[in-house]
C-alpha positions as CSV (number, residue, x, y, z in Angstrom):
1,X,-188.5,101.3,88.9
2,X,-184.9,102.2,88.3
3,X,-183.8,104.5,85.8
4,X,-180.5,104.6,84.2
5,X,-179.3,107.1,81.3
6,X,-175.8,106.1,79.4
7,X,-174.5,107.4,76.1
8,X,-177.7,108.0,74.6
9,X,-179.8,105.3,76.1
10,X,-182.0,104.8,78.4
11,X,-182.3,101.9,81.0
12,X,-185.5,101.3,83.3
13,X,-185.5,98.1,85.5
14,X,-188.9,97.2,86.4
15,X,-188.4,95.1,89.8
16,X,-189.8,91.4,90.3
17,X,-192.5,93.4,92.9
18,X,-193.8,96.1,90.2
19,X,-193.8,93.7,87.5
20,X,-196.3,91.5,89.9
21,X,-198.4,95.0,90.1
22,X,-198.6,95.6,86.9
23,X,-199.5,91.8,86.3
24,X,-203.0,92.4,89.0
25,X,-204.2,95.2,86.3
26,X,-203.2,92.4,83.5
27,X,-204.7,89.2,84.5
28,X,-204.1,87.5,81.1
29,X,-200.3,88.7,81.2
30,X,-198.1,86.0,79.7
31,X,-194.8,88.4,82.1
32,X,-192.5,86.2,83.9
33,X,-192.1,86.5,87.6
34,X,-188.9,89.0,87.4
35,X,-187.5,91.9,87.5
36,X,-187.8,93.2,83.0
37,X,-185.1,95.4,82.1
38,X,-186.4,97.9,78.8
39,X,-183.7,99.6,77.2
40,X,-184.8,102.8,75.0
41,X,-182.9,105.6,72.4
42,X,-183.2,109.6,73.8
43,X,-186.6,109.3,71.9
44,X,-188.1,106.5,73.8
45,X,-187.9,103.8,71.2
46,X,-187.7,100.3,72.7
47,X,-184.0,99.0,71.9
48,X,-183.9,95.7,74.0
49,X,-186.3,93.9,76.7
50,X,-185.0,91.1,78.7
51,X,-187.9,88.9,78.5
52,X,-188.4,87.0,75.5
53,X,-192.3,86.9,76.2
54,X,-193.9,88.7,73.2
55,X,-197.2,90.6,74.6
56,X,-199.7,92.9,74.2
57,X,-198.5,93.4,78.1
58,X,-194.5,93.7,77.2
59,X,-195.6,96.8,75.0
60,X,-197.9,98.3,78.1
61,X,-195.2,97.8,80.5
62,X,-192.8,99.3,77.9
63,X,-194.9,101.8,77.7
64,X,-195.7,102.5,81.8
65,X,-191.3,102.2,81.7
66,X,-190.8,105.1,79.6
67,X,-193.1,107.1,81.2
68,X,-191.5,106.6,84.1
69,X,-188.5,107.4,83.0
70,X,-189.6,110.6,81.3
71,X,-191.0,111.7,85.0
72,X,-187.6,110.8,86.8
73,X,-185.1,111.9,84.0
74,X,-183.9,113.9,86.3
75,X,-183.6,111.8,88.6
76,X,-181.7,109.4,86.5
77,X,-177.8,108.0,87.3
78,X,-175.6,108.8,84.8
């Protein structure tokens, strides 16, 4: 995953590879074969998601995203 923070927001791309990953632990998952982009506020609320799929599995991978991001914040370009 890449994390991104910019005025306020937060970007993590989940690549085409992770999003495969995550798909093995989901085996009903609906997720395209791509790379998802989540954007979130400063307080982890979901802004915008690149896929239009609408899934319990879009919400867990939100969800895996932000926690991610909260573990790299540091990490993050600016």
């Amino acid at each position: 995953m890449k994390v991104w923070k910019r005025n306020g927001t937060v970007r993590v791309t989940v690549s085409a590879q992770e999003v495969d990953e995550f798909k093995n632990r989901w085996p009903c998952s609906e997720l395209p074969d791509k790379a998802i982009k989540f954007l979130f506020d400063k307080n982890g609320d979901l802004l915008d998601v690149s896929t239009s799929v609408e899934c319990g599995s879009v919400v867990a991978l939100a969800e895996d995203a932000w926690e991610y991001a909260q573990n790299h914040w540091r990490k993050a370009h600016v």
